[in-house]
N, C-alpha and C positions, 0 to 999 in steps of 0.2 A: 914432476909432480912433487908437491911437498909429505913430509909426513906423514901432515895431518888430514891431506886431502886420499893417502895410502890407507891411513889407518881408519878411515870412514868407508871406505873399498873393500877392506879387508886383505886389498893387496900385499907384493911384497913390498919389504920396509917399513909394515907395521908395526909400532908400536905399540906390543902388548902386555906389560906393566908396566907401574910405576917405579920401579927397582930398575928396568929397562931404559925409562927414558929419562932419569938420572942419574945411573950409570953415562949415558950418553952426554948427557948435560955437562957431568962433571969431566969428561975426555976431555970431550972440546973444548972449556972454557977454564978450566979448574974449579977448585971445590968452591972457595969464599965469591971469588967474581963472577962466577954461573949461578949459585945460589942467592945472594946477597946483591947481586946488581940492583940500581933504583933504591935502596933503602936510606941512603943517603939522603934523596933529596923528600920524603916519607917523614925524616923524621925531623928535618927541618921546618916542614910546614905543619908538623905534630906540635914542638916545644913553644911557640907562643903560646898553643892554647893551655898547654900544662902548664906552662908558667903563670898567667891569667888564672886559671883554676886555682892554681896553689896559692896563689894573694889574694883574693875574693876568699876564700875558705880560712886563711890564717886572720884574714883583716875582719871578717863576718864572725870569727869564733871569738876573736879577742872581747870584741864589741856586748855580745851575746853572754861572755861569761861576767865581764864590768857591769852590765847590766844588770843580772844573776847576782852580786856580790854587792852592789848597791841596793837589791831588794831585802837581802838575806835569805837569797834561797839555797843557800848552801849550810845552813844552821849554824856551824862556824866563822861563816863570813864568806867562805872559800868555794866558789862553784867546781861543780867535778866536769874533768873531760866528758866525760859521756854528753853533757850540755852543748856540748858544741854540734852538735847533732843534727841542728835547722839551719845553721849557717853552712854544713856540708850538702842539704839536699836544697839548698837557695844558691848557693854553686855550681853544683851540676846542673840547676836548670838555667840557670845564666850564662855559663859557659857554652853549654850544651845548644842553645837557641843560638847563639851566638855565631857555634860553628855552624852551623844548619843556615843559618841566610846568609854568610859569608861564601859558601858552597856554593849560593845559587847564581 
């Protein structure tokens, strides 16, 4: 019987905390490769889309403040960071849709 089929029993071999079956975790496997297995492959299928987000947002903000600065909406000429504001939430929905039918 496995653990988890023990620990639904109430049997022995129950695991009953979580301080309990990390302790165990980290015996058997040690601390980084018991804990941290699969993250590897996690964050490789993470950085396109944060790479993608962070170009869409630098390239949308640039745009948005040249825009801003050819209007004069910055009284000195100079749009403020805070302007960049809709090119960050035209970002996240681009990106954000993006990863969501890629998923599918």
């Amino acid at each position: 019987a496995t653990a988890t089929a023990a620990a639904m029993a109430g049997g022995p071999g129950a695991k009953t905390s979580m301080r309990h079956v990390l302790s165990g975790l980290v015996r058997r496997e040690g601390f980084f490769p018991g804990l941290y297995k699969g993250v590897g492959p996690t964050l490789m299928g993470i950085f396109p889309y944060a790479g993608l987000k962070f170009f869409v947002y630098q390239l949308l903000k640039k745009e948005y403040i040249h825009l801003c600065n050819a209007k004069g909406a910055g009284g000195d000429g100079s749009a403020r960071e805070e302007e960049g504001a809709p090119s960050a939430r035209t970002t996240t929905t681009t990106t954000t849709t993006t990863t969501t039918l890629n998923g599918r």
